[in-house]
C-alpha positions as CSV (number, residue, x, y, z in Angstrom):
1,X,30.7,33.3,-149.1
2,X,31.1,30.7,-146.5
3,X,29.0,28.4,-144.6
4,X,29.4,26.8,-140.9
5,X,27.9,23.3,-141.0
6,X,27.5,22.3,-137.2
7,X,26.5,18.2,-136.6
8,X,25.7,16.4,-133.5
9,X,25.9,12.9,-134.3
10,X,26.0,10.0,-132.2
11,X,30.2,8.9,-130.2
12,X,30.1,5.7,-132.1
13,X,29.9,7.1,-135.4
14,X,32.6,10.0,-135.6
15,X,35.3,7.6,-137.3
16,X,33.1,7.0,-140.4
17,X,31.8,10.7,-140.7
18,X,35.6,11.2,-140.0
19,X,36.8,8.8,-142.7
20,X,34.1,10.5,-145.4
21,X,34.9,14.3,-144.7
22,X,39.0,12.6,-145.5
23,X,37.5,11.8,-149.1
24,X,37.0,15.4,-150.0
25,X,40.1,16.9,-150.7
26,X,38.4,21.0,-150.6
27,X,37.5,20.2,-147.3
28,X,39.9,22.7,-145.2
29,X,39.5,20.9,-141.5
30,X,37.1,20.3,-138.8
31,X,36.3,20.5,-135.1
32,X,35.3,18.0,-133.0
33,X,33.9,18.3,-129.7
34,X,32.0,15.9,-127.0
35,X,28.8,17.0,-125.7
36,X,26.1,16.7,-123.6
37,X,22.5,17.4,-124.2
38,X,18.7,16.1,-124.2
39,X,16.5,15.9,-126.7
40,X,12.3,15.6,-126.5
41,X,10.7,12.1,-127.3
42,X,7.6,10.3,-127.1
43,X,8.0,7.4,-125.6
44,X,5.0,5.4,-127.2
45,X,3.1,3.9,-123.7
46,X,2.5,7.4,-121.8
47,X,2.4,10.1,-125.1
48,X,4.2,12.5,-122.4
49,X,7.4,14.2,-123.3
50,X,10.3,12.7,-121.9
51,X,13.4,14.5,-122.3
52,X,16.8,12.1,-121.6
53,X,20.1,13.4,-121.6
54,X,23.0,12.1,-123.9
55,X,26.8,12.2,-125.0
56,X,27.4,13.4,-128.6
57,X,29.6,14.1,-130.4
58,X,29.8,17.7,-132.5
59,X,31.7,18.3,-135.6
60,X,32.0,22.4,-136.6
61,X,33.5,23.0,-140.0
62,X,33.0,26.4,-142.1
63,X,33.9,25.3,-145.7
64,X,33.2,27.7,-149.3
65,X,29.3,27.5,-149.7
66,X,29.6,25.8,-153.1
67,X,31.2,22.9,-151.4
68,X,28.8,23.4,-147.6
69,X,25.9,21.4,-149.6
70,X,27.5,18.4,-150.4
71,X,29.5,18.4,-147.0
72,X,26.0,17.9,-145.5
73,X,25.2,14.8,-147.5
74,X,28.4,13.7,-147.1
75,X,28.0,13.5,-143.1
76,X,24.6,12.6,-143.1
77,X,25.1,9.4,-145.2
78,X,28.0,8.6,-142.7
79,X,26.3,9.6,-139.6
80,X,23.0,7.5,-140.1
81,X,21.8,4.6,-138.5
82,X,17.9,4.6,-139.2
83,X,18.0,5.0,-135.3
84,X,16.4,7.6,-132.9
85,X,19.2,9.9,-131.5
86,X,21.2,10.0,-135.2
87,X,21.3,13.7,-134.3
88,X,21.2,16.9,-136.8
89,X,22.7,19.2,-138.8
90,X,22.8,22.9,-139.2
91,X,24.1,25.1,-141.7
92,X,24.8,29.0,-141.0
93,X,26.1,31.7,-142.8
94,X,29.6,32.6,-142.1
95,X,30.6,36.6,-142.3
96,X,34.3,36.6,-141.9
97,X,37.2,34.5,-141.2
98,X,40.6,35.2,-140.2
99,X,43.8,33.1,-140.1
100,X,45.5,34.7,-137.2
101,X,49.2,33.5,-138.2
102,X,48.8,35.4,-141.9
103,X,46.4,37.8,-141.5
104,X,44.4,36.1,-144.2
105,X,40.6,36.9,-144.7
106,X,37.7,35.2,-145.5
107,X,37.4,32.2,-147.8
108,X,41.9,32.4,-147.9
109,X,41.6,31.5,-144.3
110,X,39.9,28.1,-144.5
């Protein structure tokens, strides 16, 4: 079994989430991608949505599930600020892999 963990965490912050996901040596690799996107807020003086839009960065990794959990903590102790906009992360299920080059399935081809 195999998990995708996807995070979208703020530009400024990739090098420490970077330099924590290093520390686990299971970890097979990562992808990192800037986006853009907009997110719902309250601003506090009108109570109406406001919806700005933002760079971010996002960071796809499928790892073993016995690992996926404490990937997770791992970015989101690195990625926080105790500000708005320190962004999310999801964890899916993962079906197959396949390492093109050998052919290898599944959990082989992390």
């Amino acid at each position: 079994m195999m998990r995708e963990i996807k995070a979208i965490i703020k530009p400024d912050r990739l090098s420490d989430v970077l330099r924590a996901l290093h520390t686990m040596p299971d970890l097979p690799g990562a992808t990192v991608s800037s986006v853009r996107g907009f997110g719902k807020r309250y601003p506090s003086d009108t109570g109406v949505p406001a919806f700005d839009e933002v760079e971010m960065t996002k960071l796809e990794i499928v790892v073993p599930t016995a690992i996926a959990s404490e990937v997770v903590l791992v970015i989101e102790r690195a990625a926080y600020t105790g500000h708005v906009g320190d962004g999310k992360i999801f964890v899916l299920p993962v079906e197959h892999a396949v390492k093109i080059r050998s052919g290898e399935r599944d959990v082989s081809a992390l």
